[in-house]
N, C-alpha and C positions, 0 to 999 in steps of 0.2 A: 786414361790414367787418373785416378782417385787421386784428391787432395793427400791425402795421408799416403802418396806414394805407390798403393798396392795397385794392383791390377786387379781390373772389375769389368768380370764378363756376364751379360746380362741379355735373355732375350725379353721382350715387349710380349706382354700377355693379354686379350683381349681383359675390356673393364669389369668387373667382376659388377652385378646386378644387384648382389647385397654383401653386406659382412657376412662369412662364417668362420669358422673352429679353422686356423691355418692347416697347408695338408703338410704331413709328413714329407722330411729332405727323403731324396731318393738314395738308393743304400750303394755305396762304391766298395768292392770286398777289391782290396790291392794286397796281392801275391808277391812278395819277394825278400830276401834273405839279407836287403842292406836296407838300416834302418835309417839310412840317408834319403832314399826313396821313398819311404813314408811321411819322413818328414815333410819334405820338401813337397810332394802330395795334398799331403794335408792342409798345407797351407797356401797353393792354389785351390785347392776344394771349397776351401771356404768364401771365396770371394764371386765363386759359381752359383748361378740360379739360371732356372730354367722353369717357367711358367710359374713360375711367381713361387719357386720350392727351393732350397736350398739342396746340397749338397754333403750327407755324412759318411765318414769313411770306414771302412773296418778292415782293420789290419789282420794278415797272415804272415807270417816268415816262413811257413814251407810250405809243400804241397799237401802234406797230409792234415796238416791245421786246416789248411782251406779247403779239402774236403770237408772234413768234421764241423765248421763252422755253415758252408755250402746244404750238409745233411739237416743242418737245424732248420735254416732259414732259405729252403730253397724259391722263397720268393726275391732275393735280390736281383736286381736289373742287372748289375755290370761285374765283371769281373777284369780288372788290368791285373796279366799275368805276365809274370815274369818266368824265362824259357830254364836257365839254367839257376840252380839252387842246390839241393843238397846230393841232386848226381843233372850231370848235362842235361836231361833229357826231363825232368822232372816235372816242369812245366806240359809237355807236351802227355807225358803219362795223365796228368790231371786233366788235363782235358777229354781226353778219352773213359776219365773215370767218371767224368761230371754226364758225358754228352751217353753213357753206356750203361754203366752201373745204377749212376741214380739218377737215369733217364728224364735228364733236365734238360730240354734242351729249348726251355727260353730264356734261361740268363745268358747275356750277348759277354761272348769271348775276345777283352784287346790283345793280345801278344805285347810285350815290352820288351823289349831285349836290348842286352846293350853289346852283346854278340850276337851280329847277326850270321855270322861266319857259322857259328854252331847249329843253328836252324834256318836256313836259307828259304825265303820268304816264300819262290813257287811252290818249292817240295811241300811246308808247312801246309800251305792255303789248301794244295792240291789233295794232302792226305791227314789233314785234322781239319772237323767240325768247328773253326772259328770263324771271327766274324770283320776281324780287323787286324791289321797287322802292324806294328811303331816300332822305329829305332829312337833307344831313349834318347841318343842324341840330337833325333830330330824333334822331338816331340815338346813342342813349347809350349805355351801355357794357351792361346791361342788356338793349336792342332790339339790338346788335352783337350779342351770347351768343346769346339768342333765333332771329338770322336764321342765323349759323353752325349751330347744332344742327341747324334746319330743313334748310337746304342739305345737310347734309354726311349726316344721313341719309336725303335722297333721290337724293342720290348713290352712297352703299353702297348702297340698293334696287336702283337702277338697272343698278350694278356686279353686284350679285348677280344679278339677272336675267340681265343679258345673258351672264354667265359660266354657268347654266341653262340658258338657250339654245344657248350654242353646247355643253356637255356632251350636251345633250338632239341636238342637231344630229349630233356626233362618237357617239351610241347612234345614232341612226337610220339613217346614215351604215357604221356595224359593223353594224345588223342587216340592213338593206338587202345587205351584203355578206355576212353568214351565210344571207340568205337566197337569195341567188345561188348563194353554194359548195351549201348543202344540195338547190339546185334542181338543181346540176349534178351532185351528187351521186347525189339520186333518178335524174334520166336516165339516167345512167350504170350505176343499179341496175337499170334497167328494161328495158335494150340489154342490162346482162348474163341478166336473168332473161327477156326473149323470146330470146336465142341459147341460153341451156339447155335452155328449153322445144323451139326445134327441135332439141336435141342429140337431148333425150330422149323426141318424138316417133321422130326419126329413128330412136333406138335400140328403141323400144318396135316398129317398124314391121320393123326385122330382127327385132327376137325372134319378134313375132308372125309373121312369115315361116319364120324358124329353127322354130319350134314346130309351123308346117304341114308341112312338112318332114321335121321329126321324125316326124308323127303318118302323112305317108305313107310313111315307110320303115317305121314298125313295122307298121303295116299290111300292106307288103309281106311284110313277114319272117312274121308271124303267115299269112300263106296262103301265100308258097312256102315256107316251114319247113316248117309243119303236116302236109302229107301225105308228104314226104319223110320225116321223123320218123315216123310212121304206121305208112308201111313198113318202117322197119328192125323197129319194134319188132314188128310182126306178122310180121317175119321171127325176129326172136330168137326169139319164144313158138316158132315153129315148130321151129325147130333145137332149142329146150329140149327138146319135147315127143320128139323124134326121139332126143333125147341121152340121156334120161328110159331109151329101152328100151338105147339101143345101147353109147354111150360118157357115162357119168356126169363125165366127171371134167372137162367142158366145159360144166357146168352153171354152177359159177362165174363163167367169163367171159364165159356168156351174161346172167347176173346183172346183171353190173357193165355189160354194155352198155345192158340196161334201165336201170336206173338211171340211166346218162348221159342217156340218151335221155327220161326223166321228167325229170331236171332242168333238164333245155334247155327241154320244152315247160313247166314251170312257171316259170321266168325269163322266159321270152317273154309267157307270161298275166301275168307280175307286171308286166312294162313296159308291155303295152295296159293294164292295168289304174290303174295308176299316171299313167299320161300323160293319161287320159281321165279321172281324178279331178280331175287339175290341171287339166286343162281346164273344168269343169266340163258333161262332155257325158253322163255316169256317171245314169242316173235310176232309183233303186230299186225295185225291183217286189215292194215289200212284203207280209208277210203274217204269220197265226199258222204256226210250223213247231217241231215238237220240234230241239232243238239235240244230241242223244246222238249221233243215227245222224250227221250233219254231223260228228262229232268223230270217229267210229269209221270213215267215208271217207276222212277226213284220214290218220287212223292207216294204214290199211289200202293207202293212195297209197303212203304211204310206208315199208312195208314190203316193196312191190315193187321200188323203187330202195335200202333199203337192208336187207338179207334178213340175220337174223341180229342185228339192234340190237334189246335190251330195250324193248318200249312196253308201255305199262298204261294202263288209261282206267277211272276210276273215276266212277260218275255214280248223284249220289242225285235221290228222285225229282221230279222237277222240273216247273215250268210251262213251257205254252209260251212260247218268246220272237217278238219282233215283228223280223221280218226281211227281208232280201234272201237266199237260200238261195244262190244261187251267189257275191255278196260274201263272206257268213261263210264259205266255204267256203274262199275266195283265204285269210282271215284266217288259218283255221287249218291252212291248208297251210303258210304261210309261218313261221308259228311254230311248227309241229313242226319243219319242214325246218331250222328256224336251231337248236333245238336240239337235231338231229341234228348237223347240223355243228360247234357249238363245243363237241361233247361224248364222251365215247367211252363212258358209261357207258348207263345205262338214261334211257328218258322219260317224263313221269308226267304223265301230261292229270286234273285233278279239276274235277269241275263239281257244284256246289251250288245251293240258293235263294239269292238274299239279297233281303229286304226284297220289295220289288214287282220283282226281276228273279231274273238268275241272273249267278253268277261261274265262266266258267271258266278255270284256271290249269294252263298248260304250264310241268312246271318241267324244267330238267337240272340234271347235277350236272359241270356241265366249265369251261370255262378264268374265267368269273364276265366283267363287265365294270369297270374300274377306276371308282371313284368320280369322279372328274371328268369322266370320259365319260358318265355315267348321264345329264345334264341333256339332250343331245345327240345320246339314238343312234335317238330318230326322225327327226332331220333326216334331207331327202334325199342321198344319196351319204357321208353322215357312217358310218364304221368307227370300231370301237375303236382304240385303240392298244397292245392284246395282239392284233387280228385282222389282222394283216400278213399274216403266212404262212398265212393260211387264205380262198381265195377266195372271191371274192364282189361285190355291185354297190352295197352302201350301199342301196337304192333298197328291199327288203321289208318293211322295219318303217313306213318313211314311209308306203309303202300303207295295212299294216295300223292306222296310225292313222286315216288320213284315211278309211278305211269304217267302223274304228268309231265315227268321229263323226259320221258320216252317220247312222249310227243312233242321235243320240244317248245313244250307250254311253262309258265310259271305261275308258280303258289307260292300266296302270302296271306301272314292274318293280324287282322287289328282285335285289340281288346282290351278292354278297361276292369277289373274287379267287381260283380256287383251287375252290370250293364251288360254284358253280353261281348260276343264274340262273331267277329265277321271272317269266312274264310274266301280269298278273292282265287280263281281259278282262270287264267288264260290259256286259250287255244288258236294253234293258227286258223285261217280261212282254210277252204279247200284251194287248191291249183287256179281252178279255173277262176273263184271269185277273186281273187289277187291279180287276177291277168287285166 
């Protein structure tokens, strides 16, 4: 009991964590035709709280008010209705109009009656949608608090749920719809990646065509070149030999036509050779073979095309290596010839042990290759960029790696700008000298 007499019903509200804006009293719509009952209502109402809210009432005296006021505001929690008013039964009519027509059916229904004789509590419970049932007489200020509480928080449940529900509805709703875009999305990935795939069928099917192609014109070239070439050169030798007794001083130019005529037919071996590696049609005809004499061919090629250039072949004494003899052979033609060409000075073949193989190293001493080209100058078709002005096809050193890996051997090359250029070649032993 309050000092000032009244009665004051109160529940305990956890401590609130900061001030905010107070929430709105919770809304009590009281249904009934003696404005005794209202009064007296209202003025227990006011001394109710409930989580820390107050309590405001809104009056009806009939059922049809409190429809009409109901239609406005059909968010109010509680409704105490009273059963008899402007015909017996008018309370119960309203309920069926609330819980049917304007399909409310979360504001929670007390019955009040101060006849219960005219609505009899099972009959009511059993065939009206309410939620609670009072004889005014019993109904003290006390059981008033009690049934508000009740009411009012299974009306916030109910609010909360359904407000769950339809979040929960408005997600499934969005995923439903991410899962469309993301479906349309896949399709749409999967139309672009089968038209790539016929791109790059399509393209794989020229190449592979372009590469027959290639492989029959060099073909071609390698047998109508070859004895064309043949003969010049078995004619040079002969006009040499003839110049040898008669006029010397046209030994030179018959030189330099050999020469040409070596270079062409070993540019021509470099492309079958090269094309048929990329192809993988190349199959090695291994064996144990001394690697000197192979270096001293090499040398000995290329002293007939270029007559007059410093060569040296230094070779200590060494095991056999495990080879293709006409491979290694492409190898080391190709790397005297390149450092014939980007050099004017002397060439220097050294071949040593190492470990279970042997290392042989072509060095010269001419234009060097720039450091930033070094990563790159066995790719195919790939030139330095000091080799402009010095012809050429890109395409020899790609060879020459791709057969020393065939032999699982490894190539590398040191080189300075200016100074020259070292290219180092390893090869295994033969079987036996490993044993």
């Amino acid at each position: 009991m309050a000092k000032d007499g009244k009665l004051s019903l109160k529940t305990k509200a956890p401590p609130a964590a900061a001030k905010t804006e107070p929430a709105p009293p919770w809304r009590v719509l009281v249904v009934d035709d003696d404005e005794q009952v209202h009064a007296m209502t209202r003025v227990l109402l006011r001394d109710f709280q409930f989580e820390e809210r107050g309590f405001d009432m809104v009056s009806a005296a009939s059922a049809a008010e409190a429809a009409a006021i109901l239609a406005g505001e059909p968010d109010i929690p509680v409704v105490l209705l009273d059963v008899v008013m402007e015909s017996p039964d008018a309370g119960l009519k309203l309920v069926r109009r609330i819980r049917e027509e304007q399909n409310n059916h979360r504001v929670r229904i007390i019955l009040r009656t101060g006849q219960p004789g005219e609505a009899p509590e099972r009959d009511v419970v059993l065939s009206y949608d309410i939620n609670d049932y009072k004889s005014k007489s019993e109904l003290t200020a006390q059981k008033l608090f009690t049934a508000l509480v009740g009411a009012v928080r299974a009306w916030r449940d109910i609010v909360t749920i359904a407000r769950l529900n339809r979040e929960l509805a408005d997600l499934n709703t969005s995923l439903e719809q991410k899962v469309v875009d993301r479906t349309a999305e896949l399709r749409d990935s999967r139309d672009a990646l089968a038209q790539a795939k016929d791109r790059a069928e399509l393209a794989l099917g020229r190449e592979t065509e372009a590469k027959q192609q290639l492989r029959q014109f060099l073909s071609m070239v390698s047998h109508e070149f070859r004895t064309p070439l043949a003969i010049v050169d078995s004619a040079a030798q002969m006009l040499m030999m003839r110049a040898e007794r008669a006029d010397t001083t046209m030994l030179p130019r018959l030189e330099t036509i050999r020469g040409a005529v070596q270079r062409l037919v070993d540019l021509i071996a470099t492309c079958l050779a090269d094309e048929q590696l990329d192809s993988g049609r190349i199959v090695l005809q291994e064996r144990a073979l001394d690697l000197a004499p192979i270096l001293d061919s090499a040398l000995n090629h290329h002293r007939t095309a270029a007559p007059g250039r410093a060569m040296s072949l230094a070779v200590e004494p060494l095991p056999q290596v495990w080879g293709d003899s006409g491979m290694l052979a492409l190898v080391f033609n190709n790397l005297v010839g390149n450092a014939l060409k980007y050099s004017d000075g002397a060439v220097e073949v050294l071949v040593r042990p190492d470990h279970d193989g042997v290392v042989a190293q072509v060095r010269d001493y001419g234009i060097g290759i720039p450091p930033e080209d070094l990563p790159r100058i066995f790719d195919r078709f790939f030139r330095a960029a000091n080799a402009h002005n010095i012809a050429g096809s890109g395409i020899g050193l790609h060879m020459v790696r791709q057969i020393v890996e065939l032999h699982a051997g490894q190539i590398a090359v040191d080189s300075l700008v200016g100074e020259g250029t070292v290219f180092s070649v390893r090869l295994r032993a033969a079987p036996r000298e490993r044993d």
